[in-house]
N, C-alpha and C positions, 0 to 999 in steps of 0.2 A: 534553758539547759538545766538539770535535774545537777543538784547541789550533793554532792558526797558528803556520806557520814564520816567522823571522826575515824569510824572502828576499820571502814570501809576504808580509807583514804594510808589506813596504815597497813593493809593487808594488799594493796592493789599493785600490780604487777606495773612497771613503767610503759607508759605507750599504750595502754589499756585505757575501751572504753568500758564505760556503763549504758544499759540498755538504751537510758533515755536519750545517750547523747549519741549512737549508732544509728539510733530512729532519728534524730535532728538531724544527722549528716547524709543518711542515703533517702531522707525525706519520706517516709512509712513511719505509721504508727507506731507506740511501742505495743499496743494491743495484737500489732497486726505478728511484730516478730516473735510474739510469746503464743500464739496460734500456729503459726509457720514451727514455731521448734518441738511443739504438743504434738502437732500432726505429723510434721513430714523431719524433722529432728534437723533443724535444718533453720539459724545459723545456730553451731557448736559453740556452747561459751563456755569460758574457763569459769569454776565454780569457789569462791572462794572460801575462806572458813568461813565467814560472817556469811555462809550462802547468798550471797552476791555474785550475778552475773556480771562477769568482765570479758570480751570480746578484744579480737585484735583490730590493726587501724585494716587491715587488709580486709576485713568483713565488710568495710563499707562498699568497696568496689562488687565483693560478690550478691550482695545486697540490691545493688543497683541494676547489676547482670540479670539477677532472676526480675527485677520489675518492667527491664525491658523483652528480655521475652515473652513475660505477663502480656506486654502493651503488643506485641507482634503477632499475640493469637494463641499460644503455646499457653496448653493449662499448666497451673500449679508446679504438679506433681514432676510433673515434666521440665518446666524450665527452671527446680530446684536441682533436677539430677544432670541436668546438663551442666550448673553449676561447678558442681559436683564436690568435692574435697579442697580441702586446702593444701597447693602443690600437682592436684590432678592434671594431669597432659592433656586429657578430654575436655579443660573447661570452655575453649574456645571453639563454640561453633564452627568456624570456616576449618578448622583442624581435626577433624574429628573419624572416624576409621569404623566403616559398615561392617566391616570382619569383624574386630573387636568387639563393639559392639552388639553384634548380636550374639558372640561367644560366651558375654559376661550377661547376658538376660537369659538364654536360654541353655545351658550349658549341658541340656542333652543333644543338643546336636553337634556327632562326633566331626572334628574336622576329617579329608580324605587330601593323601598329596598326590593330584594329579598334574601330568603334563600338561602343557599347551593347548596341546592337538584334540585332548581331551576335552579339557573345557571348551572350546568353540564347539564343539559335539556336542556338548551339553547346552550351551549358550543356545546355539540353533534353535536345538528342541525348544526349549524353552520359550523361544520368541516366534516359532513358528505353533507350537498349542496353546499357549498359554496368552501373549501379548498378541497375538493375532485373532484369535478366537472370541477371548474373554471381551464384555459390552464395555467399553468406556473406559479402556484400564488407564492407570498410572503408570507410566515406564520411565526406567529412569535404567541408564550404564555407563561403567568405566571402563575407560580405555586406558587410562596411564599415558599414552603417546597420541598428538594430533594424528600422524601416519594414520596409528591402528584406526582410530574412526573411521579414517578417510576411506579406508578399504570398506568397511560397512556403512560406509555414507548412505548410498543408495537404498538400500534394505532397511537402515533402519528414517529414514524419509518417507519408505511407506509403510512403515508401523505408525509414525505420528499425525497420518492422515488419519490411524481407528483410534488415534488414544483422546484422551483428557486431554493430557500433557505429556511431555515428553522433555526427561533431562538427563546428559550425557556431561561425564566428565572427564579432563586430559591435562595435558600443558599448555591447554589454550593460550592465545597471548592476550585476550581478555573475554570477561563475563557477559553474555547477551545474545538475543533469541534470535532467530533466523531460520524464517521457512516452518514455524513451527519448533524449531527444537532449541531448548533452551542448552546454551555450551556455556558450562562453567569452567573458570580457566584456574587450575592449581600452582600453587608453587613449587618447588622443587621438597619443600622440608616438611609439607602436607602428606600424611598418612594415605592416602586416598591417589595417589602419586602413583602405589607401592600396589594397589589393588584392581583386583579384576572385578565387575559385578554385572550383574541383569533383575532387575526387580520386574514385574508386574504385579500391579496392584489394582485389585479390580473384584469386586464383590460377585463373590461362589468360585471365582480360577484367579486362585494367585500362587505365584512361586519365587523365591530367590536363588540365586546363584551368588556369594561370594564369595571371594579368595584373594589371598596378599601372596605375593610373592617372593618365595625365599632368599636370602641375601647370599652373593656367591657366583653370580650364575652370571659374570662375565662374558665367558668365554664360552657356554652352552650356547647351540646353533636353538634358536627362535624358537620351534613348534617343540622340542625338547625341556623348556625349561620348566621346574616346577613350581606349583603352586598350592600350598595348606587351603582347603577349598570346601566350604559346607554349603549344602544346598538343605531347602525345606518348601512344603506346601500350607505349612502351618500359615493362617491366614494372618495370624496375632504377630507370628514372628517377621512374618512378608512384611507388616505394617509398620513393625519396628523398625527394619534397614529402609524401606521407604519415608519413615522419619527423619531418619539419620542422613541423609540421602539430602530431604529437601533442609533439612538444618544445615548442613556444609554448605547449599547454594543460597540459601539466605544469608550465612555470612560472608560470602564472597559478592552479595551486593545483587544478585539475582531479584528483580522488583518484584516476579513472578512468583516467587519462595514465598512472598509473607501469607497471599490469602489461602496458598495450599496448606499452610500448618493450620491455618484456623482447620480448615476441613478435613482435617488428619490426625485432632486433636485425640478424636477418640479413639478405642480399640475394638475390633471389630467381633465380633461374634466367634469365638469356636465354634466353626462349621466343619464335618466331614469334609475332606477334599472329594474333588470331584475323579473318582477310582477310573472314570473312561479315561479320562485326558491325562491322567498321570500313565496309565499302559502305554496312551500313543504316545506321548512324550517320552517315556522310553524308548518305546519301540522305534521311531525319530534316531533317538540318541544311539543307538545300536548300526542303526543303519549308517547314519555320519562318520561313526568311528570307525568302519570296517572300509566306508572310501574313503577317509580324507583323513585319517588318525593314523596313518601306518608312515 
């Protein structure tokens, strides 16, 4: 354990460590945290006059966070911002919010508040051009309520016959695979509680759907009630809520989460969307809303 200076030892804040002993306690080099802070800024140290790095004791646990995501597959870059801040509500993978999320990476994509009735018009489409079509996709949705699944149990049981994988999330009363679809089970105080989504992810046809649901809405009748809702074709940003996505069921213990972030690690190409399948996905979504939207 690395011996404080005089000068050092009378400038240091109580409960403060020094680099060397932040690296002795979360077991990583000190070379490794003074590359981590160069690069990705990332852990923040208090600077003293004697410019001496002092860190809180709390840095040791986020320290440890980002080594085991390291060890799960998750680059770098990645399991530092999932970290994230000191105090951040994000830092717990199993807690973590696909809306959000992609709100605060890409923040040109404007939210829209649509109804219920709407979004299943969109969901459709989406899972009938996109997750149906596309070679091998990634699918992953929220339901908020077991009920709601239940009602597209069927439908989407034969989406996870063309996918990869397939993961859906609710108030499960617990986490684990069946028939192909992985059901992750939320708790009530989980972000992902509160949201609606549709991912496919699938190289040259991918798209998202999501939306939280606004608070209030007690007493609104069911296909009525709203939701702040962004949807994208953007392949980069699909990749991102599909990250987010398998990060929440990896930390609700999902065995199946770990090897998908290794292969999810990267970012995929800015590609053109694909202009045919985004018209019939409208055109889909047009048609849904005029039977089943009113």
């Amino acid at each position: 354990m690395n011996t404080l200076s005089k000068s050092a030892q009378a400038d240091s804040p109580p409960s403060s460590l020094s680099i060397g002993q932040l690296a002795e306690a979360a077991g990583v080099a000190p070379a490794t945290l003074r590359m981590w802070e160069s690069r990705h800024g990332f852990p923040v140290p208090q600077r003293l006059e004697s410019g001496h790095r002092r860190y809180a004791p709390e840095d040791v646990a986020r320290v440890r966070q980002v080594l085991a995501h390291r060890d799960a597959g998750i680059r770098l870059d990645r399991a530092i911002d999932l970290v994230g801040a000191p105090g951040d509500a994000t830092t717990d993978s199993g807690s973590r919010s696909v809306f959000a999320d992609l709100r605060r990476r890409h923040p040109h994509l404007l939210p829209q508040r649509l109804r219920k009735s709407t979004l299943l018009a969109l969901s459709w489409a989406i899972e009938d051009e996109f997750c149906a079509q596309a070679e091998r996709p990634r699918i992953f949705g929220s339901f908020q309520r077991t009920t709601y699944f239940e009602r597209a149990a069927q439908r989407w049981a034969e989406l996870s016959r063309i996918s990869r994988s397939t993961f859906v999330y609710a108030d499960f009363a617990e986490t684990g695979t069946q028939d192909r679809i992985t059901r992750v089970g939320l708790d009530e105080t989980d972000p992902m509680r509160r949201e609606w989504s549709v991912i496919c992810d699938a190289p040259g046809l991918s798209a998202a759907l999501t939306a939280w649901e606004l608070p209030g809405q007690e007493k609104v009748p069911d296909a009525h009630r709203r939701f702040e809702s962004i949807w994208t074709v953007d392949p980069r940003a699909v990749r991102d809520a599909a990250r987010t996505s398998v990060e929440v069921a990896h930390g609700r213990g999902a065995p199946e989460a770990a090897p998908l972030l290794y292969e999810m690690a990267d970012t995929p190409p800015l590609a053109v969307a694909d202009l045919e399948s985004v018209s019939t996905m409208f055109n889909r979504m047009v048609g849904y809303v005029d039977r089943y939207g009113r």
